[in-house]
N, C-alpha and C positions, 0 to 999 in steps of 0.2 A: 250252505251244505257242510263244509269245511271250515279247518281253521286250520294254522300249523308256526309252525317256526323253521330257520335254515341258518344251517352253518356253510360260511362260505370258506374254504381253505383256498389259498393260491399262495404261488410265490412270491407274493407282495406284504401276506402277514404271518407267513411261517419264519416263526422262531427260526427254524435251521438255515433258512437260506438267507434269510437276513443277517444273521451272524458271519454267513459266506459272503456275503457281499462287503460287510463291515470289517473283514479281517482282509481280505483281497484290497480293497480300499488302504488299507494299511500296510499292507504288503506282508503280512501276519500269517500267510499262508507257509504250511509244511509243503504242500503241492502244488502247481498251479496245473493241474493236470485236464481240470473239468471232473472228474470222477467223482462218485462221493463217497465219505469218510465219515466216523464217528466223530462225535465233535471232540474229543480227544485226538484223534489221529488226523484233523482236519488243519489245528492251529499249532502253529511254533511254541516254543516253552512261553517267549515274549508275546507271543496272540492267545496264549491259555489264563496270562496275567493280565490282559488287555480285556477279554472276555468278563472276566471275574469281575473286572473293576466295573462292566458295564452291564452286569449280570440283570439289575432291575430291568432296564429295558426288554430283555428276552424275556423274564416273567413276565412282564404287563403284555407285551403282544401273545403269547402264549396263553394268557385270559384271554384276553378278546379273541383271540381266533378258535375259543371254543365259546363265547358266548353267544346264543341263537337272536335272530334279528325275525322280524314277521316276514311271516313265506308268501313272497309276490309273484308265484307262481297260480297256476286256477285249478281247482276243486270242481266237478260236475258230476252229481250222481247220476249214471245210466241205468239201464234194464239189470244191468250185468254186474253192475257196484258202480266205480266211481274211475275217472277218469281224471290224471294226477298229469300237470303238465308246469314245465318251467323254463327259464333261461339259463344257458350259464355260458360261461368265456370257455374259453380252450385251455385245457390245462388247468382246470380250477374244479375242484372235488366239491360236490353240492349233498349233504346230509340234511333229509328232510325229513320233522319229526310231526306228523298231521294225527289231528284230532276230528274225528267226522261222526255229523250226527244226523237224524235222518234215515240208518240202515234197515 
C-alpha cells in the first residue's frame, strides 16, 4: 500500500553532539557546564583549531544523518486512509517521508 523513507537523527550521529563529545574527550571545552552552546561558544580557541583540523568528519556525519534509509515502519490502508506506525529509541527524532498508493 505504502512505501517511504526515514531519517533517523539521535545523539550518536548529530554533528553537534559528537563535536561535544570530541572536544570534552580533549578537554577542549570553553564549559564543562552540560548546557549547550553554539559551536563557537562551545570550544576553546585550541578546541575551535582542533575542530577545523577535523572539520571532514562533522560534514561526512552531517550527510548521513540527513540521508533517508527505507521506512521499517508499516503502512495499512483503513476505511478512513491509512494507518502509519513505527519504532523508535528515546530521544531520537524520526522524519518520515511516505509515498502511498492505493488512495
Amino acid at each position: 500500500v505504502g512505501s517511504g523513507k526515514q531519517y533517523n537523527l539521535n545523539t550518536s550521529n548529530s554533528a553537534y553532539d559528537t563535536m561535544y563529545r570530541d572536544l570534552a574527550a580533549q578537554k577542549l571545552l570553553k564549559y564543562d557546564d552540560g548546557l549547550v552552546y553554539s559551536i563557537n561558544g562551545m570550544a576553546t580557541p585550541e578546541g575551535e583549531s582542533w575542530i577545523r583540523q577535523h572539520a571532514q568528519k562533522y560534514f561526512d556525519l552531517q550527510k548521513a544523518a540527513f540521508e533517508p534509509s527505507d521506512f521499517d515502519g508499516r503502512v495499512v490502508k483503513t476505511t478512513q486512509g491509512f494507518d502509519v506506525s513505527a519504532m523508535m529509541a528515546l530521544q531520537e527524532t524520526l522524519v518520515i517521508e511516505l509515498s502511498v498508493s492505493g488512495g
